[in-house]
LUMDO-759932 format. One line per field, with one value per residue (C-alpha): residue number from 1; residue in one letter; x, y, z. Coordinates in Angstrom, 1 decimal. Layout:
# LUMDO-759932
num	(NUM,...)
residu	(A,...)
x	(X,...)
y	(Y,...)
z	(Z,...)
This chain:
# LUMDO-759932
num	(1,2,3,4,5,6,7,8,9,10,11,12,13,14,15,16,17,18,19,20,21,22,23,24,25,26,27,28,29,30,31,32,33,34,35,36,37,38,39,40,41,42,43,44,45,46,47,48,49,50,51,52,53,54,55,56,57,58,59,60,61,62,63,64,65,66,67,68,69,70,71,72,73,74,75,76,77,78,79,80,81,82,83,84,85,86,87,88)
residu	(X,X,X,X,X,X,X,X,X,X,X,X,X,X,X,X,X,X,X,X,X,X,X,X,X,X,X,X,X,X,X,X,X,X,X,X,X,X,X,X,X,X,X,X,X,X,X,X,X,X,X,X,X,X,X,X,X,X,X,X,X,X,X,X,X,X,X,X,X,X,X,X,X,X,X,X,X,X,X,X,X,X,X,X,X,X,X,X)
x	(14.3,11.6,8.8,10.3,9.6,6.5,5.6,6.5,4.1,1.6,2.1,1.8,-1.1,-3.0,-2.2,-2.9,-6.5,-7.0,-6.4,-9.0,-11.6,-10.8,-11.5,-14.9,-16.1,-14.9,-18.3,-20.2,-18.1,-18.0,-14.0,-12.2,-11.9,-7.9,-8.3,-10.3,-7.9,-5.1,-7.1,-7.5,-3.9,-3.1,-6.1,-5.9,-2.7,-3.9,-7.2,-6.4,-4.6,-7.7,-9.8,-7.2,-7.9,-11.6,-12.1,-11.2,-12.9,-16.3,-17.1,-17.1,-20.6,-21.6,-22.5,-20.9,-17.1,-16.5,-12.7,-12.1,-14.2,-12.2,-9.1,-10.6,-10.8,-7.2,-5.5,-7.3,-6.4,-2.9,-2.4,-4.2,-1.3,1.3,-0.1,-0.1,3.7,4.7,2.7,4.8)
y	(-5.3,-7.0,-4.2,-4.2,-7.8,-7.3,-3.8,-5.7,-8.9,-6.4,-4.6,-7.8,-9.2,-6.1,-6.0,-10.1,-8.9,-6.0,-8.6,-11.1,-8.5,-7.4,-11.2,-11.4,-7.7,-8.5,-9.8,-7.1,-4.4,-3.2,-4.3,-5.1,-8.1,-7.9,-6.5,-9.5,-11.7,-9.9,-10.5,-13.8,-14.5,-12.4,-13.9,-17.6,-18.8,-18.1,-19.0,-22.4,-23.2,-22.2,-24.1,-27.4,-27.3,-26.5,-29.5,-31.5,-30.1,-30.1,-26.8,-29.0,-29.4,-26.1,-25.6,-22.2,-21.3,-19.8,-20.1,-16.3,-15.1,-17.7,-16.1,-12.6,-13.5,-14.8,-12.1,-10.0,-11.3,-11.9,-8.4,-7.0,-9.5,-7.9,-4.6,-6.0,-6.8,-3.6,-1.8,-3.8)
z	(18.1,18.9,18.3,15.1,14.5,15.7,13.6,10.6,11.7,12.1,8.6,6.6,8.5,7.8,4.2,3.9,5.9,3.1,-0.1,1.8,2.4,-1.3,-2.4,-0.3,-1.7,-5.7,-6.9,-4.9,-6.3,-9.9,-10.4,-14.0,-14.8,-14.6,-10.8,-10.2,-11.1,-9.5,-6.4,-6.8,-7.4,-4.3,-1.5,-3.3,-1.8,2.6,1.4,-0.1,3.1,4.9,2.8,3.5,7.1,6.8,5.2,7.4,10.1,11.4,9.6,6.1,6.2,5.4,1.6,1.8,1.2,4.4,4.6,3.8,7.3,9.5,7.8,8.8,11.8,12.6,11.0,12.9,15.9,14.9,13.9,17.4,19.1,17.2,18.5,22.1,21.7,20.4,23.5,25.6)
């Protein structure tokens, strides 16, 4: 039961890790304008909660938004933990 708890955990931190990497690479990329915003509806809802916790940390000084890489980041450790629990 619990590697399928953990499969699942590692599905939707993989797809919540594609829409963020989506949101950094839509102004890079030649996207429509209705993909864009699909994408922003889809990334805006982590990244506002990253954004919350960024600002009140010491990272607020920065004049750059950097709250999609820190969410990178932990999804892609939380999805490598959820591959560690299934191995096990």
């Amino acid at each position: 039961m619990l590697y399928y708890i953990a499969y699942c955990l590692n599905i939707f931190f993989i797809i919540l890790e594609v829409f963020v990497l989506l949101y950094v690479l839509k102004n890079m990329l030649p996207f429509s304008m209705a993909l864009k915003g699909l994408i922003d509806v889809l990334a805006m809802p982590v990244l506002m909660l990253v954004q919350k916790i960024v600002k009140h940390s010491v990272l607020r000084c920065f004049k750059v938004d950097i709250s999609p890489y820190i969410a990178l980041i932990v999804f892609f450790y939380l999805s490598n933990f959820c591959s560690y629990l299934m191995e096990a």
